[in-house]
C-alpha positions as CSV (number, residue, x, y, z in Angstrom):
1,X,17.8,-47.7,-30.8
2,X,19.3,-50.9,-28.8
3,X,22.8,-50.3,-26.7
4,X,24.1,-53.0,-29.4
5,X,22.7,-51.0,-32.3
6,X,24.3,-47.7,-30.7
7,X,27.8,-49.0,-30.3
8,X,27.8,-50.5,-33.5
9,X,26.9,-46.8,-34.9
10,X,29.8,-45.5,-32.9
11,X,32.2,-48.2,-34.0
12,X,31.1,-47.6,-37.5
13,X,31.1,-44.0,-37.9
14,X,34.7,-43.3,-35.9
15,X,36.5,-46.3,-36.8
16,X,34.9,-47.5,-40.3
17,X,34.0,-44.1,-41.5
18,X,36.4,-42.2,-39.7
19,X,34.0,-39.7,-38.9
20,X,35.4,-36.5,-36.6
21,X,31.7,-36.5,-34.8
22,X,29.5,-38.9,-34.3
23,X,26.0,-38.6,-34.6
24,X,23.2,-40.6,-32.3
25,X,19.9,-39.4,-32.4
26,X,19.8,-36.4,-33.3
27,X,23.0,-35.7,-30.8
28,X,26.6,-35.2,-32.2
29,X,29.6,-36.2,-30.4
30,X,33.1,-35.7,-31.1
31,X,35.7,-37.8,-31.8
32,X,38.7,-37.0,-29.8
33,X,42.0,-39.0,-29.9
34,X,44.2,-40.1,-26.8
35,X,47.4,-38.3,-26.2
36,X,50.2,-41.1,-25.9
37,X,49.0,-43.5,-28.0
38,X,46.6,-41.2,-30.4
39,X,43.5,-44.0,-30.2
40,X,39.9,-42.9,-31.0
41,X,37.8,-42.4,-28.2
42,X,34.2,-41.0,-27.6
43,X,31.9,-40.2,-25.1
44,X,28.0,-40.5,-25.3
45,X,24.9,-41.0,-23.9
46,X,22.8,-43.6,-24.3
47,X,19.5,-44.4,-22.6
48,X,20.8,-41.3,-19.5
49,X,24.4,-43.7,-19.4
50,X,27.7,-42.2,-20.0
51,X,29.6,-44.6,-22.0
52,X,33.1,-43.8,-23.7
53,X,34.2,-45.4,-26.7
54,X,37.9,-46.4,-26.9
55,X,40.2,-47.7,-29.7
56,X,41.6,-50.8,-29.2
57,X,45.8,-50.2,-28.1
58,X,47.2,-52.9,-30.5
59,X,50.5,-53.3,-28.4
60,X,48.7,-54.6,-25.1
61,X,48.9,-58.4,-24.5
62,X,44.8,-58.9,-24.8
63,X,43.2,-61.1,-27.4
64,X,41.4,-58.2,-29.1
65,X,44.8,-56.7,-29.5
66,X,45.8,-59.5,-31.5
67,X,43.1,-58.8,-33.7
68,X,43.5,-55.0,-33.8
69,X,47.3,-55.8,-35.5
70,X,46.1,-58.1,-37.7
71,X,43.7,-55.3,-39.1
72,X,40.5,-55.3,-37.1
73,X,38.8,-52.6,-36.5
74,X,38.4,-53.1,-32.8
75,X,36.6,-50.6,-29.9
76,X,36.1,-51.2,-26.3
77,X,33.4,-49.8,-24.3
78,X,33.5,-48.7,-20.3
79,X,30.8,-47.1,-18.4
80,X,31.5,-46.2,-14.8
81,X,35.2,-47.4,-14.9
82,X,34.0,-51.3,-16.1
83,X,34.4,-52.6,-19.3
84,X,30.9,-53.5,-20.8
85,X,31.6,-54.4,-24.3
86,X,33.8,-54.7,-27.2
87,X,33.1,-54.4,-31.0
88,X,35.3,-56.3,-33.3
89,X,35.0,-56.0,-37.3
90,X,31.7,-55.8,-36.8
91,X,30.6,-57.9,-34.1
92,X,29.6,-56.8,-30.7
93,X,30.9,-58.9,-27.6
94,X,29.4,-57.9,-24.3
95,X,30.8,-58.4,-20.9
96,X,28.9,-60.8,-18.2
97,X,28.6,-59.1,-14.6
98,X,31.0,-60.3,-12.7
């Protein structure tokens, strides 16, 4: 499976499906939710990477914000403290190196 495959499957299955584990390859990981703000987030391997999926907050001042409160289903995904991609109803965006 392709890093844009997985993190569609994670998008799908916690946000979509609202699924309390998500499965990937064979592997299950749970679905946890933040404390304050009670988002979605996940962490899993891919490829011997840590990556963590998190739920878009929908009262920050970022574009992808103003998606989540019009409805989106929106996830952003960090490895190592960097933001690598986002997936948006759907669609995955991934972040240049900078």
């Amino acid at each position: 499976m392709t890093l844009e495959a997985t993190l569609l499957s994670v998008w799908r299955q916690s946000l979509v499906e609202n699924a309390k584990v998500v499965v990937l390859g064979g592997e299950s990981f749970p679905v946890l939710k933040t404390s304050k703000m009670r988002l979605k987030q996940i962490t899993f391997q891919f490829d011997g990477r840590t990556i963590r999926g998190i739920e878009q907050n929908p009262v920050t001042k970022t574009r992808w914000a103003v998606l989540a409160r019009l409805g989106q289903k929106v996830m952003q995904f960090v490895e190592n403290g960097s933001y690598v991609a986002v997936v948006a109803d759907g669609k995955v965006h991934s972040y240049g190196k900078r």
